[in-house]
ZAKETOR-5455 format. One record per atom (N, C-alpha, C, O): x, z, y. Coordinates in pm, whole numbers, padded with zeros to 5 digits, always signed. Example, Ala and Ser with C-alpha at 12.3 -4.5 7.8 and 13.67 -1.06 7.14 Angstrom:
+01319+00780-00569/+01230+00780-00450/+01320+00780-00330/+01424+00846-00332/+01285+00708-00225/+01367+00714-00106/+01290+00787+00003/+01341+00804+00114/
// end
This chain:
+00083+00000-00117/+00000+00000+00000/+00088+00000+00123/+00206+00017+00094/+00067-00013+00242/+00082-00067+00385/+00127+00081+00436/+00196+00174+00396/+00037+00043+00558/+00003+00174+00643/-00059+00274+00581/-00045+00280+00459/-00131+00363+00640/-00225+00464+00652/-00329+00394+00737/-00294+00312+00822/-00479+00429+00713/-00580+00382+00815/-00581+00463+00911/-00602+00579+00878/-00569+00445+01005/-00571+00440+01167/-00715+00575+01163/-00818+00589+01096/-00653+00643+01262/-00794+00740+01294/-00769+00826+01464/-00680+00766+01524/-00802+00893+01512/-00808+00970+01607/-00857+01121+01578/-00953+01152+01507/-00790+01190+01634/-00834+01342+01623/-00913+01365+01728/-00874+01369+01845/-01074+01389+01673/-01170+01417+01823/-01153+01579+01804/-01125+01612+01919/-01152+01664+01750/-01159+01825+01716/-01101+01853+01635/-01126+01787+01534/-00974+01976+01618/-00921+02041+01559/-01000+02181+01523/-01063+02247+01606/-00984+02215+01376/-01062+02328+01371/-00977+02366+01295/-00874+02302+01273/-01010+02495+01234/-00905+02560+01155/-00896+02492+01008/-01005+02455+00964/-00817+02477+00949/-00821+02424+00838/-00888+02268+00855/-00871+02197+00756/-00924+02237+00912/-01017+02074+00925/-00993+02020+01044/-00930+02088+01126/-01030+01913+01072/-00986+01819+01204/-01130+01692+01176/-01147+01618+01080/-01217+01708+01305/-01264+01579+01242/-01225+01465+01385/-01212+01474+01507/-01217+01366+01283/-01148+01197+01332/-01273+01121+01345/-01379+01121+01283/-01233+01063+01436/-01277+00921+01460/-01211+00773+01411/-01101+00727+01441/-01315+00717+01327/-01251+00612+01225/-01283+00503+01284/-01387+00510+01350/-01207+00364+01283/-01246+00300+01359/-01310+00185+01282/-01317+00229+01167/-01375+00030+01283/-01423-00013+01197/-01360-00079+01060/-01255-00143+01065/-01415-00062+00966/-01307-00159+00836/-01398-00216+00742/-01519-00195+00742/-01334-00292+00658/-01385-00344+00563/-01316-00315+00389/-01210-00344+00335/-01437-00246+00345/-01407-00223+00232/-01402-00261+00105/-01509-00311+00070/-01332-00260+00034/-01318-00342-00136/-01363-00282-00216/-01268-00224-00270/-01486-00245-00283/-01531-00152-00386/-01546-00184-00536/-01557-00306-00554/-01550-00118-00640/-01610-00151-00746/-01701-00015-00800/-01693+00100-00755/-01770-00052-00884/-01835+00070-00917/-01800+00095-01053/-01817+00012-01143/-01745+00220-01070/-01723+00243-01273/-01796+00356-01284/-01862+00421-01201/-01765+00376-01452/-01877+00460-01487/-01765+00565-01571/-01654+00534-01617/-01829+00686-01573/-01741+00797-01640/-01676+00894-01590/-01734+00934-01489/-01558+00966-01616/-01599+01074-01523/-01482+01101-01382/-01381+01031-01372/-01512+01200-01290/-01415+01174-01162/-01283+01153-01172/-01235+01050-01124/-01207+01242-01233/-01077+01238-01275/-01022+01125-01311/-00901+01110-01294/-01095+01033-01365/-00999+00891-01409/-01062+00731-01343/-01038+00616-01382/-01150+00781-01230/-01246+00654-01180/-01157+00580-01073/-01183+00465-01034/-01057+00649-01031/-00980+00518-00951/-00863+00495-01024/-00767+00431-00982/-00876+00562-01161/-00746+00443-01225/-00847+00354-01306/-00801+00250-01353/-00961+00378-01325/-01026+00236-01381/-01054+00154-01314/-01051+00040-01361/-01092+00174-01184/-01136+00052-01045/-01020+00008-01026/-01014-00112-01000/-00908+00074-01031/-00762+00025-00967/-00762-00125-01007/-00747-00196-00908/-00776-00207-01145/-00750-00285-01182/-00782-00426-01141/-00715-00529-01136/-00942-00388-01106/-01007-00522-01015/-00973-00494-00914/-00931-00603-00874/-00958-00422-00830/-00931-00411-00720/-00733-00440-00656/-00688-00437-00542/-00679-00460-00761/-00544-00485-00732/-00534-00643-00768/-00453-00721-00717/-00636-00677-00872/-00589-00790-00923/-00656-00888-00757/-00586-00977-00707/-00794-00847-00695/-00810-00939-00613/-00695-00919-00479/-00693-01001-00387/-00619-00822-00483/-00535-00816-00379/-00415-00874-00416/-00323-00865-00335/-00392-00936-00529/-00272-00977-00526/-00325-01150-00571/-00262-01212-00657/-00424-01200-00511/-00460-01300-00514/-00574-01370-00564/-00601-01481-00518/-00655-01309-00666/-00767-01346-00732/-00857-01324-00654/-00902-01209-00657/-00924-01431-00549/-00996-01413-00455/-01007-01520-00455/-00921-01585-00515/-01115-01587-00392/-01173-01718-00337/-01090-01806-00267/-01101-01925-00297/-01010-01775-00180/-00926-01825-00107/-00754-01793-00159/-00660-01807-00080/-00744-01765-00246/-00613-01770-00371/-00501-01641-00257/-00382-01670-00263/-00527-01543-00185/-00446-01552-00111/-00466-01377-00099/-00569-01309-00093/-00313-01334-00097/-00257-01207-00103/-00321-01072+00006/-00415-01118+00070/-00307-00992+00026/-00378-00893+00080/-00310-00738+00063/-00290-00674-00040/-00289-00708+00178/-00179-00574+00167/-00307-00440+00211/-00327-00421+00330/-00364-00379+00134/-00488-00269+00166/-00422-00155+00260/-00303-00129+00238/-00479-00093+00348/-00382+00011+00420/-00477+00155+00351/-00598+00173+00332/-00337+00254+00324/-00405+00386+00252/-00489+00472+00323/-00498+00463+00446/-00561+00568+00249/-00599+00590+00113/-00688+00494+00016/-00749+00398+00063/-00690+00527-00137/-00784+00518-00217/-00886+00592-00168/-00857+00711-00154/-01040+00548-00125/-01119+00633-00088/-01214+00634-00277/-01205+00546-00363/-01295+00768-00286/-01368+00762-00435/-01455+00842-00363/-01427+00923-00275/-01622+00797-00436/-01737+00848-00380/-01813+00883-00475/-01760+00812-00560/-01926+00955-00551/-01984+00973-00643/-02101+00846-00614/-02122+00818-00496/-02150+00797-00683/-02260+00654-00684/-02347+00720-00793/-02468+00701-00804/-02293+00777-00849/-02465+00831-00971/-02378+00970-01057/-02272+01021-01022/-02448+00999-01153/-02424+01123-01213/-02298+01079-01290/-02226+01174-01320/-02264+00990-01318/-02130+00915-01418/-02104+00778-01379/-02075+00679-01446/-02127+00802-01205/-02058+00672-01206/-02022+00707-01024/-02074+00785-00943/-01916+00617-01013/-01823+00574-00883/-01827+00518-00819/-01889+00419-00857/-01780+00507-00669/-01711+00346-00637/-01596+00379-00546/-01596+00445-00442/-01485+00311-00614/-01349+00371-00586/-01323+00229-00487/-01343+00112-00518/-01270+00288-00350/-01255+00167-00236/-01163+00134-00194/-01089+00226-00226/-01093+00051-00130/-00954+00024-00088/-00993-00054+00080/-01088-00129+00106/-00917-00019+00144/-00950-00028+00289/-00865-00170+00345/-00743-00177+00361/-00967-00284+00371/-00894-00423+00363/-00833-00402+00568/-00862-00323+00658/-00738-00525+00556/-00701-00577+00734/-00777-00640+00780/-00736-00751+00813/-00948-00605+00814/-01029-00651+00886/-01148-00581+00953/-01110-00467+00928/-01231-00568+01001/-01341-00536+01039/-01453-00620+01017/-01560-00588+01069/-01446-00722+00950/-01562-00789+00940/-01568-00875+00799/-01495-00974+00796/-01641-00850+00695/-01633-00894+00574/-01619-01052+00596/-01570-01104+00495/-01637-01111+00660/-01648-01223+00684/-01470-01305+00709/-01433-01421+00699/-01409-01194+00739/-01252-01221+00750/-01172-01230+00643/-01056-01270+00652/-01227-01194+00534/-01173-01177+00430/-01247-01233+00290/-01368-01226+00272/-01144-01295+00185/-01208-01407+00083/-01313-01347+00007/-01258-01263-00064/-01400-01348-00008/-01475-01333-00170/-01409-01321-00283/-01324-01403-00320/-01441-01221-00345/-01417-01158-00448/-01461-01298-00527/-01533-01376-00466/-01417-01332-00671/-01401-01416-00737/-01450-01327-00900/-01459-01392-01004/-01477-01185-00897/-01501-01067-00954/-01620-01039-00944/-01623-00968-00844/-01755-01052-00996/-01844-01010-00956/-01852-00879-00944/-01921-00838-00851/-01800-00801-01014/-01855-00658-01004/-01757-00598-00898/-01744-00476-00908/-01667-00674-00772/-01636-00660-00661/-01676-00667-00525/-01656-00774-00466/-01731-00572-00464/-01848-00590-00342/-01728-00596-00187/-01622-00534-00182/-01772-00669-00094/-01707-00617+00026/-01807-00526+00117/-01929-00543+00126/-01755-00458+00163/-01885-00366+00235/-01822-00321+00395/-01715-00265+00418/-01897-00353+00464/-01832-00307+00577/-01855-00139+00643/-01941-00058+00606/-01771-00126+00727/-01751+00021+00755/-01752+00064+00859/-01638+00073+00904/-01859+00112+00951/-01834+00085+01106/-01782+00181+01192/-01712+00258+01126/-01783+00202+01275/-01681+00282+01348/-01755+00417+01289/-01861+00396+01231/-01699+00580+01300/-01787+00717+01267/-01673+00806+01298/-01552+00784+01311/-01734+00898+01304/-01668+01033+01315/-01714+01107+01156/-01823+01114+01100/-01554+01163+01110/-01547+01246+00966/-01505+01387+00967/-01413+01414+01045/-01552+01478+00899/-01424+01574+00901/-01326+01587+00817/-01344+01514+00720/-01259+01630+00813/-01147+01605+00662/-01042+01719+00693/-00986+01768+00791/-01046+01737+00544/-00977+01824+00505/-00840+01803+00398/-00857+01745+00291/-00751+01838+00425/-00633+01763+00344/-00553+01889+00256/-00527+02003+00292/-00522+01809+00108/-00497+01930+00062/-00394+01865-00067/-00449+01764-00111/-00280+01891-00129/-00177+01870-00194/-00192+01879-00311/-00243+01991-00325/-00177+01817-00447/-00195+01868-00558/-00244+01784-00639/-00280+01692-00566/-00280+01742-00804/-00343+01655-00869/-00481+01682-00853/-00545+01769-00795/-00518+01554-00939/-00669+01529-00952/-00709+01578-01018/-00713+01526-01130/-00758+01694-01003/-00882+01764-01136/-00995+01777-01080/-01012+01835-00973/-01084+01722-01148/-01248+01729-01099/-01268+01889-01033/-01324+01891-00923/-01236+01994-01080/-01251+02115-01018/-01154+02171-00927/-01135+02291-00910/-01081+02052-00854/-00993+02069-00736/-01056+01993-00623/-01071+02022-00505/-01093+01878-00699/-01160+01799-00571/-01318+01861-00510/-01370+01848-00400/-01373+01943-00655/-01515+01999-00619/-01487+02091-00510/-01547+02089-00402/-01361+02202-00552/-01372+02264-00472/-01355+02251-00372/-01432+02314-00300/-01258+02173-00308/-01243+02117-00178/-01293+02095-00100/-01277+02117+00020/-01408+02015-00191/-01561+01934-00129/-01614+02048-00048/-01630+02038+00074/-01645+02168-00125/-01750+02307-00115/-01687+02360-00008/-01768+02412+00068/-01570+02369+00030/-01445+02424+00117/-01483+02362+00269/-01521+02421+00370/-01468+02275+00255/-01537+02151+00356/-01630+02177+00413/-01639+02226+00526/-01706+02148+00346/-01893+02127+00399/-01924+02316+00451/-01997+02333+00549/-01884+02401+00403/-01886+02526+00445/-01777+02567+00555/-01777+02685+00591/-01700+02494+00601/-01640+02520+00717/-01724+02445+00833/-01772+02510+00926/-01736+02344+00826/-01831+02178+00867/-01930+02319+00918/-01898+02391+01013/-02042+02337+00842/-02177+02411+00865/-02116+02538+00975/-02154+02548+01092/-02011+02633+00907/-01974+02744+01004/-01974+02683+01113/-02034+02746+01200/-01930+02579+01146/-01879+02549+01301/-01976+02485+01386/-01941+02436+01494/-02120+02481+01338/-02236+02407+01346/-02250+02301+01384/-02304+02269+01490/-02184+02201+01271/-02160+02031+01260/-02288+02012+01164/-02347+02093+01093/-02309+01877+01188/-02394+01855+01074/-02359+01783+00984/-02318+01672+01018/-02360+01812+00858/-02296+01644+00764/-02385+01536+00703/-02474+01559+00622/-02357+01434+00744/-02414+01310+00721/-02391+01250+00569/-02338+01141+00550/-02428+01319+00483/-02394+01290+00343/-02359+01317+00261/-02410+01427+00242/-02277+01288+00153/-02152+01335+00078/-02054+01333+00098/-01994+01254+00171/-02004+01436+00024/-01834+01481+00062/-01779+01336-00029/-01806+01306-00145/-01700+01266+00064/-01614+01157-00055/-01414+01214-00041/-01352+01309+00007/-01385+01100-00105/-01259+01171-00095/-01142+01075-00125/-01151+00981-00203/-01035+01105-00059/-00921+01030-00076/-00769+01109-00090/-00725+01214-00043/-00695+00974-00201/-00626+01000-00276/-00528+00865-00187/-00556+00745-00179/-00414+00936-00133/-00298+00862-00079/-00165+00833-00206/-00108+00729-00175/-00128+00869-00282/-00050+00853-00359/-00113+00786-00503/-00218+00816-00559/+00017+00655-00557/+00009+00644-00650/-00031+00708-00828/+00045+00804-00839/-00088+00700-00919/-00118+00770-01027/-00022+00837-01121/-00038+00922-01209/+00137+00738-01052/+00263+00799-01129/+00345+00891-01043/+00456+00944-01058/+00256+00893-00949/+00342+01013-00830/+00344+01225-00879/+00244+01292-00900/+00475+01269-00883/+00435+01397-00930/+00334+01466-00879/+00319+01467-00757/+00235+01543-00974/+00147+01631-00936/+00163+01688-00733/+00111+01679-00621/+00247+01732-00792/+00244+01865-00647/+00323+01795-00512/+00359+01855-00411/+00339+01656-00541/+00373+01550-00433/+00252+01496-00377/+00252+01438-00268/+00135+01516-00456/+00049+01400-00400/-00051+01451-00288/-00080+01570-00273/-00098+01353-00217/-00158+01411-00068/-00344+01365-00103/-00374+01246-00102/-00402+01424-00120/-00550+01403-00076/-00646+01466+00007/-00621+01573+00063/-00765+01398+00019/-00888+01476+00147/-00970+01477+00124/-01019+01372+00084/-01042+01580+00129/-01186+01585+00106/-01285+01531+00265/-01259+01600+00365/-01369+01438+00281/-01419+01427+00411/-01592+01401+00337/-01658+01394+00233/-01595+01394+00497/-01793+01374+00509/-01790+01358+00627/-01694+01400+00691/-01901+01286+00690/-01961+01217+00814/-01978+01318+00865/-01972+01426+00805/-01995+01309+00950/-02021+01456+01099/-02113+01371+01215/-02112+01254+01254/-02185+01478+01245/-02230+01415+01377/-02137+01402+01479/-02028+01389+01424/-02127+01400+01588/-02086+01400+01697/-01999+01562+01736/-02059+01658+01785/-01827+01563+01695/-01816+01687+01739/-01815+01738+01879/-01804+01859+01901/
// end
């Protein structure tokens, strides 16, 4: 991966910061099964159209994180953040079960926190979140989703992830 996606710090809070994201376009797939292993199963379509299997035969550098969202009780959609703002800038998936989805500008809060992926690290995080979010009387616009900046072969206690959710207006 590239960069990092671009954000702004509108409020610092203790433990959390929520940002202002600016617009993007996203690469999704949806898998099924359980949290812990859903963006190494999406990883696959989703790398293969970035390294060319696309409509327009042509390469694509995603800027980090892996974002992963819950979509149903056993199922995902693990996203990769394309160089555009407008689906229209970027080729068609050649993959059907590859969606582009666009992402428009929002304010998140997020919370960042070190360590592997275990479904009961990321839950808790989530819960960590949304109960700081509420203390500070934000409102959240959804679900907690979450992102994973480091590769799957990166050591445990190297790797960087966030728990976020939509916020109103801090």
């Amino acid at each position: 991966m590239t960069q990092e996606h671009g954000y702004t710090v509108v409020r610092a809070f203790p433990g959390f910061d929520v940002r202002r994201y600016p617009p993007a376009v996203l690469l999704q797939v949806q898998v099924s099964g359980d949290f812990r292993h859903a963006a190494r199963r999406g990883a696959g379509a989703l790398f293969r159209y970035l390294g060319g299997d696309n409509l327009a035969a042509r390469t694509l550098l995603p800027a980090s994180p892996v974002l992963q969202e819950q979509a149903g009780e056993s199922t995902h959609l693990v996203s990769m953040i394309l160089p555009a703002t407008d689906p229209a800038e970027v080729p068609a998936p050649t993959d059907a079960t590859l969606m582009l989805k666009p992402m428009p500008a929002h304010e998140a809060a997020a919370l960042r926190f070190p360590g592997g992926w275990s479904t009961s690290r990321f839950t808790a995080h989530g819960r960590e979140l949304l109960a700081a979010v509420n203390s500070h009387g934000l409102e959240a616009l959804g679900a907690v989703y979450f992102a994973r900046f480091d590769p799957f072969w990166s050591p445990r206690l190297r790797t960087l992830n966030e728990a976020l959710v939509r916020v109103t207006s801090a």
